[in-house]
C-alpha atoms as an extended CHARMM CRD file, in Angstrom:
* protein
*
       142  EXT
         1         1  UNK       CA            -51.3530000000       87.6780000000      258.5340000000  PROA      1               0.0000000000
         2         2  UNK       CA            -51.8830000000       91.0270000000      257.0730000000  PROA      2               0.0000000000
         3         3  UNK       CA            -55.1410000000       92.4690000000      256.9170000000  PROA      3               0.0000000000
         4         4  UNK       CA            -56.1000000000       93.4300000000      253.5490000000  PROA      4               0.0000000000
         5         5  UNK       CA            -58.9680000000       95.7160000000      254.4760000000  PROA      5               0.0000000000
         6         6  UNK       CA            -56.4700000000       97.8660000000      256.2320000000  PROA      6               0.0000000000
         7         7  UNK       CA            -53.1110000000       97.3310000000      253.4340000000  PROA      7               0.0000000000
         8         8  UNK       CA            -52.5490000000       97.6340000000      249.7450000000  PROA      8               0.0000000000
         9         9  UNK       CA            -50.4380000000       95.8660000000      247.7450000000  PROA      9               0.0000000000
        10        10  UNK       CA            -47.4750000000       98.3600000000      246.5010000000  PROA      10              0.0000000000
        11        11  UNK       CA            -44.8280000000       97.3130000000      243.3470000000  PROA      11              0.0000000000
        12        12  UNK       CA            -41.9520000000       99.8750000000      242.6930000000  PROA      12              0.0000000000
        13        13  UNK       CA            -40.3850000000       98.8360000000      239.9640000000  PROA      13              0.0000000000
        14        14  UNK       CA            -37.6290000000      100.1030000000      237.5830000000  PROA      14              0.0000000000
        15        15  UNK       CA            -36.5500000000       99.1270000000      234.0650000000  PROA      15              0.0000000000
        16        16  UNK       CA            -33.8910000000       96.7030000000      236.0140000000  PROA      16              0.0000000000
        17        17  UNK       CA            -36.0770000000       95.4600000000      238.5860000000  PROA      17              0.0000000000
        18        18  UNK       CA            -38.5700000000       95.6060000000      241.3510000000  PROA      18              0.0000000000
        19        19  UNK       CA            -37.5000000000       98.0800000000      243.7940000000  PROA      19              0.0000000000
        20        20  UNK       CA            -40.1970000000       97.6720000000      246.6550000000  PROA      20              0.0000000000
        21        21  UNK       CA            -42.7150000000       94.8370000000      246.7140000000  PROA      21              0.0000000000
        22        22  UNK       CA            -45.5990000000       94.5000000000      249.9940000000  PROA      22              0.0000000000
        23        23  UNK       CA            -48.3740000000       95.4310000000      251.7570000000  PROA      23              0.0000000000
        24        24  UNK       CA            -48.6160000000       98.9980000000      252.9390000000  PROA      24              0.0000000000
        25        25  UNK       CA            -51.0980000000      100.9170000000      254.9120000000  PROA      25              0.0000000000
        26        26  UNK       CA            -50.5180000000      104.2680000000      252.9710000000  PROA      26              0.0000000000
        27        27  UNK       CA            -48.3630000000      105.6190000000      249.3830000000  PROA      27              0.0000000000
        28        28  UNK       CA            -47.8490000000      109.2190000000      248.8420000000  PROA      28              0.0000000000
        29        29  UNK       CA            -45.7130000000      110.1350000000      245.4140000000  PROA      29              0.0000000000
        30        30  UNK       CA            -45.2550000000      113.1500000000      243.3130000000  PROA      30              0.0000000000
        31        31  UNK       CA            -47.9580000000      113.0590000000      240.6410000000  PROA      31              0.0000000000
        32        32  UNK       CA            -48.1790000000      115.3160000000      237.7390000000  PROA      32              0.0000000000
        33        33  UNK       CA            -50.9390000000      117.8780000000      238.9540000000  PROA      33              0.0000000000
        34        34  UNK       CA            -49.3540000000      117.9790000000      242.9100000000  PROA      34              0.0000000000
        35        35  UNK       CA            -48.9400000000      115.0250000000      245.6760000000  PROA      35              0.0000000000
        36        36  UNK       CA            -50.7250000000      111.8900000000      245.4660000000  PROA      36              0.0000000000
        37        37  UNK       CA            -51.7210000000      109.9270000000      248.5490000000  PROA      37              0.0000000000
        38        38  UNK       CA            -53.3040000000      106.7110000000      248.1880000000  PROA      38              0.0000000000
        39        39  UNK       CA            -55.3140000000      104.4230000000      250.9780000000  PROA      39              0.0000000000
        40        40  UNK       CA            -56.3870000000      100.8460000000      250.3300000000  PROA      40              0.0000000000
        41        41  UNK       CA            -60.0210000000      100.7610000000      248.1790000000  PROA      41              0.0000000000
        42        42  UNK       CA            -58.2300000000      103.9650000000      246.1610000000  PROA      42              0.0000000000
        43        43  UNK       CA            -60.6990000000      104.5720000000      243.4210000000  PROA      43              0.0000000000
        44        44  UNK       CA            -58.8350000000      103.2160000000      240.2960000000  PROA      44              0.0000000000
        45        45  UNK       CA            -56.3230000000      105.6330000000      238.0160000000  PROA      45              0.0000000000
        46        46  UNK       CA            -53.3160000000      105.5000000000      235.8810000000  PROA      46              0.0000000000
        47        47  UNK       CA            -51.6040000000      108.8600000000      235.8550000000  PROA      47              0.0000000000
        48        48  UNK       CA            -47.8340000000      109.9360000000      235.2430000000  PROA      48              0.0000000000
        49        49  UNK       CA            -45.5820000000      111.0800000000      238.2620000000  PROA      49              0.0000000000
        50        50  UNK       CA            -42.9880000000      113.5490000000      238.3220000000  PROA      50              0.0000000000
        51        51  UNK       CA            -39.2610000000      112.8840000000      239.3760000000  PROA      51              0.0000000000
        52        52  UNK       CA            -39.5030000000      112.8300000000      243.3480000000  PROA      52              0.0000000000
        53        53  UNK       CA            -39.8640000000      110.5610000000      246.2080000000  PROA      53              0.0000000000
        54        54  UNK       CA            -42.5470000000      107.5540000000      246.7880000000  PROA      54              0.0000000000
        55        55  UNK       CA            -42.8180000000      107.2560000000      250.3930000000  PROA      55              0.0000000000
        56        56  UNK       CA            -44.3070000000      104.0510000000      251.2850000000  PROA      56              0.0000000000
        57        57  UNK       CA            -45.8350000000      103.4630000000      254.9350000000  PROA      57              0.0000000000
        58        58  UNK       CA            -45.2750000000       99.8820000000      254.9960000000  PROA      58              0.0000000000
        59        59  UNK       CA            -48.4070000000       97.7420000000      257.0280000000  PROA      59              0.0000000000
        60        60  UNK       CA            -45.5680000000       97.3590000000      260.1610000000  PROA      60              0.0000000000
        61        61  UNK       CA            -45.3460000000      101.2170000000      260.3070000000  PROA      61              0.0000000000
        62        62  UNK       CA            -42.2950000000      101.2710000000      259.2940000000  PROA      62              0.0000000000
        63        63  UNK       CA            -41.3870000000      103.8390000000      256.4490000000  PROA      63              0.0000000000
        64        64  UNK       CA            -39.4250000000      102.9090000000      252.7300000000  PROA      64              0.0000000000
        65        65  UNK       CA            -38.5280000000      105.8990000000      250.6880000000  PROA      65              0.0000000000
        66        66  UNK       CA            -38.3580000000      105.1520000000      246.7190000000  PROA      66              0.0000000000
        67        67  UNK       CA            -36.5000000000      107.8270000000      244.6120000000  PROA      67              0.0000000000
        68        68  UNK       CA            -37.9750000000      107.8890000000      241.3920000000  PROA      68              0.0000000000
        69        69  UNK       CA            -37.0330000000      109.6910000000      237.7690000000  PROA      69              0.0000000000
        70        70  UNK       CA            -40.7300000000      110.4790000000      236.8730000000  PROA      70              0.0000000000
        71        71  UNK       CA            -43.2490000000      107.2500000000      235.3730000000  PROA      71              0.0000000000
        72        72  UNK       CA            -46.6220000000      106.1120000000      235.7480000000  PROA      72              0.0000000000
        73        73  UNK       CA            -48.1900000000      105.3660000000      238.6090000000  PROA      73              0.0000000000
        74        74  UNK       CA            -51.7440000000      102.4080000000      238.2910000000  PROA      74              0.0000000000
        75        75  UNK       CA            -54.1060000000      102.4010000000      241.0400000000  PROA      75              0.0000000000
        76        76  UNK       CA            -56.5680000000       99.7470000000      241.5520000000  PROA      76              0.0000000000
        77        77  UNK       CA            -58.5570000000       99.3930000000      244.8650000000  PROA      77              0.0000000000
        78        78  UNK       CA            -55.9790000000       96.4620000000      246.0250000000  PROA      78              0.0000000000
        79        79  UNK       CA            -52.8060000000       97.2210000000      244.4210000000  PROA      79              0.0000000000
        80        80  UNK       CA            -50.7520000000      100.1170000000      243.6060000000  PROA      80              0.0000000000
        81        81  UNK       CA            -48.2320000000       99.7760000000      240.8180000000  PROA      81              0.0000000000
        82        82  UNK       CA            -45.3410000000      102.6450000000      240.1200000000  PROA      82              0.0000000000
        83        83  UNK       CA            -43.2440000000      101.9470000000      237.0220000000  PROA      83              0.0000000000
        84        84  UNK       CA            -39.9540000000      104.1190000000      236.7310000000  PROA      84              0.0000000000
        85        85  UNK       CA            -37.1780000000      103.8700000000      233.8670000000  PROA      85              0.0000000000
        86        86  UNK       CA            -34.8600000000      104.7370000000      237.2060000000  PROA      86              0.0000000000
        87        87  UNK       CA            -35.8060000000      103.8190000000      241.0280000000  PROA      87              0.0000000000
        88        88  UNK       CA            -33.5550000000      103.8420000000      243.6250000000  PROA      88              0.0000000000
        89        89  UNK       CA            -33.8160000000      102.5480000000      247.3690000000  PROA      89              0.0000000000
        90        90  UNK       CA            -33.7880000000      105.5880000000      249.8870000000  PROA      90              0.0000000000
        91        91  UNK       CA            -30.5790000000      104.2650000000      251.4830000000  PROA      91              0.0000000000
        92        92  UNK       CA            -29.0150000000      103.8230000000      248.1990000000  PROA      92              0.0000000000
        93        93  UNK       CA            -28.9860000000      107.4190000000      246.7790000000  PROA      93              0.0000000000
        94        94  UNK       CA            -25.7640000000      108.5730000000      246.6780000000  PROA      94              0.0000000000
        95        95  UNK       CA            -25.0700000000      112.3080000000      247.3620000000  PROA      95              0.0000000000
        96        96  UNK       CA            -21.6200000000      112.7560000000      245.4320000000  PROA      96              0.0000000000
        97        97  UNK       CA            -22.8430000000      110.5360000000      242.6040000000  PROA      97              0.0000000000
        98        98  UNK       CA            -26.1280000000      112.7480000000      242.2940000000  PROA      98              0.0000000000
        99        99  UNK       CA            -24.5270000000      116.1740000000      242.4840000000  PROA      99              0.0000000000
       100       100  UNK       CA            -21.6080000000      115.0160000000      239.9350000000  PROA      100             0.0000000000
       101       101  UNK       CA            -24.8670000000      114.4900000000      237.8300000000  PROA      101             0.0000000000
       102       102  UNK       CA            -26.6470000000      117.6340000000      238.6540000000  PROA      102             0.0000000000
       103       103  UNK       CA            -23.1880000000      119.7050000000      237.7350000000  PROA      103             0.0000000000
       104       104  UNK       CA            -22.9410000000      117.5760000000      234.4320000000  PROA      104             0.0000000000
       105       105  UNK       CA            -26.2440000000      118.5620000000      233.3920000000  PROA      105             0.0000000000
       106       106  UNK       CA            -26.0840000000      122.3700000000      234.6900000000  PROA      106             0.0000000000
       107       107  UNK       CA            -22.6640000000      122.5100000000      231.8520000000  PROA      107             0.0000000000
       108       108  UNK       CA            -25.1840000000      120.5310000000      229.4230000000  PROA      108             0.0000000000
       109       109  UNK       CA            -27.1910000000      123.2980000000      229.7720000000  PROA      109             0.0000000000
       110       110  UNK       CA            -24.6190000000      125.9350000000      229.4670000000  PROA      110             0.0000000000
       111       111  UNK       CA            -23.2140000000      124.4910000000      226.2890000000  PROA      111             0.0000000000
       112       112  UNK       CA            -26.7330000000      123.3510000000      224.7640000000  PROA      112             0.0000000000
       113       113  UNK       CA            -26.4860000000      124.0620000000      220.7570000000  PROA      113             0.0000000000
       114       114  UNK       CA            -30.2980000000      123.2490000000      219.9480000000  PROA      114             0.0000000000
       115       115  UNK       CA            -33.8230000000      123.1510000000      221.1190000000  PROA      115             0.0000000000
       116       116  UNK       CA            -33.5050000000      119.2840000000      221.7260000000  PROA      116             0.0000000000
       117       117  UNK       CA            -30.0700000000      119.4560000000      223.9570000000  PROA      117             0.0000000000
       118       118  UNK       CA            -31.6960000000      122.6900000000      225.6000000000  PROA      118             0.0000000000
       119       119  UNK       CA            -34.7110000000      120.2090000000      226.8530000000  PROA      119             0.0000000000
       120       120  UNK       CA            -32.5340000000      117.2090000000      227.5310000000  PROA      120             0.0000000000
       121       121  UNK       CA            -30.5560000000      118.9270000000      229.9250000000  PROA      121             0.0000000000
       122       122  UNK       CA            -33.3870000000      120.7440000000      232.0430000000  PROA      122             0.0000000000
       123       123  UNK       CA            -34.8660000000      117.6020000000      232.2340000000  PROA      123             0.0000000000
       124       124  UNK       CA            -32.1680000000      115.8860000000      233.3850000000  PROA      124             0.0000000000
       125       125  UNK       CA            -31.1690000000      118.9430000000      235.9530000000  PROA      125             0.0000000000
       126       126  UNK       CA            -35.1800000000      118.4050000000      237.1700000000  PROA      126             0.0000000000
       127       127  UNK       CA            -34.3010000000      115.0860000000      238.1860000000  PROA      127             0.0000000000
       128       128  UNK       CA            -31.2170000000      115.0750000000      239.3480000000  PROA      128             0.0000000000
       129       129  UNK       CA            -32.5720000000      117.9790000000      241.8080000000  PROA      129             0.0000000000
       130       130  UNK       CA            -35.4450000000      115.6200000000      242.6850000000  PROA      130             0.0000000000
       131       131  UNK       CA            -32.9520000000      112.7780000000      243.5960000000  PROA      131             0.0000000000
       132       132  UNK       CA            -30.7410000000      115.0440000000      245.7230000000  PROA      132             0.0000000000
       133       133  UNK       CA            -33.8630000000      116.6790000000      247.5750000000  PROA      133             0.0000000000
       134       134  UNK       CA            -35.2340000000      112.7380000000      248.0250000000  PROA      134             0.0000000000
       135       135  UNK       CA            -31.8840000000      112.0310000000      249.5290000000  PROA      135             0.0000000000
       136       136  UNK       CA            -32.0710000000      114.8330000000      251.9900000000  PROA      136             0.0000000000
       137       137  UNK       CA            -35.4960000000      113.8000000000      252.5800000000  PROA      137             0.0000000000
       138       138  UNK       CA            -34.6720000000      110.5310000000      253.3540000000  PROA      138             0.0000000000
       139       139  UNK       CA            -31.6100000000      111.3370000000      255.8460000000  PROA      139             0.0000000000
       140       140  UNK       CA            -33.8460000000      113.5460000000      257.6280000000  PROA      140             0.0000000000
       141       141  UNK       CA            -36.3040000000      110.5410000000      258.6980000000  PROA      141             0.0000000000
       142       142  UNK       CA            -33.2500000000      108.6950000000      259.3910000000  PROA      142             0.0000000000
């Protein structure tokens, strides 16, 4: 039996599906103003996050890393909710996958013709650098 006083519920979940589901003891995640960290009885907020990693101290002490693409993060004193267009387990970034990615959108960026291509490809380089620094992250706890 987990004690609630102690835990928080935590849902990671993408636009495909939930990611992480349980009870954790402790969330930290990228949020738009600097690094969130959030304890059970968290006063409630809904705020967006940045691309980055959601590093989940699970209630067995036992860490799960979340790589996430930016979303919005809901805080009420018993649950934590992070909702991500993209999530991805820690042990299921892949590094050549990510940096084929990151050089795709470094020649969007290169060949941008307007305004709108310009910002579609830094934002895509921001998060494609987030995913390979949460993968190097993650290996290093490993």
């Amino acid at each position: 039996m987990v004690d609630s006083t102690h835990t928080i519920r935590v849902d990671v979940v993408s636009a495909e599906e939930s990611i992480f589901s349980g009870e954790a003891r402790f969330v930290a995640l990228p949020g738009e103003a600097g690094e969130l960290g959030i304890y059970p009885r968290h006063t409630p907020l809904i705020t967006r996050i940045r691309p980055g990693t959601v590093r989940i101290e699970k209630a067995d002490g036992t860490e799960e890393f979340v790589f996430v693409a930016g979303g919005v993060l809901e805080v009420q004193p018993n649950t934590v909710t992070v909702l991500s267009d993209t999530a991805i387990r820690g042990k299921d970034l892949d590094e050549e996958k990510a940096n084929e990615a990151r050089q795709a959108a470094q020649e969007a960026l290169k060949n941008a013709k307007s305004d709108i291509d310009l910002a579609k490809a830094q934002s895509e380089l921001a998060v494609m650098a987030a995913q390979i620094a949460a993968l190097r992250k993650y290996r290093q706890k490993r």
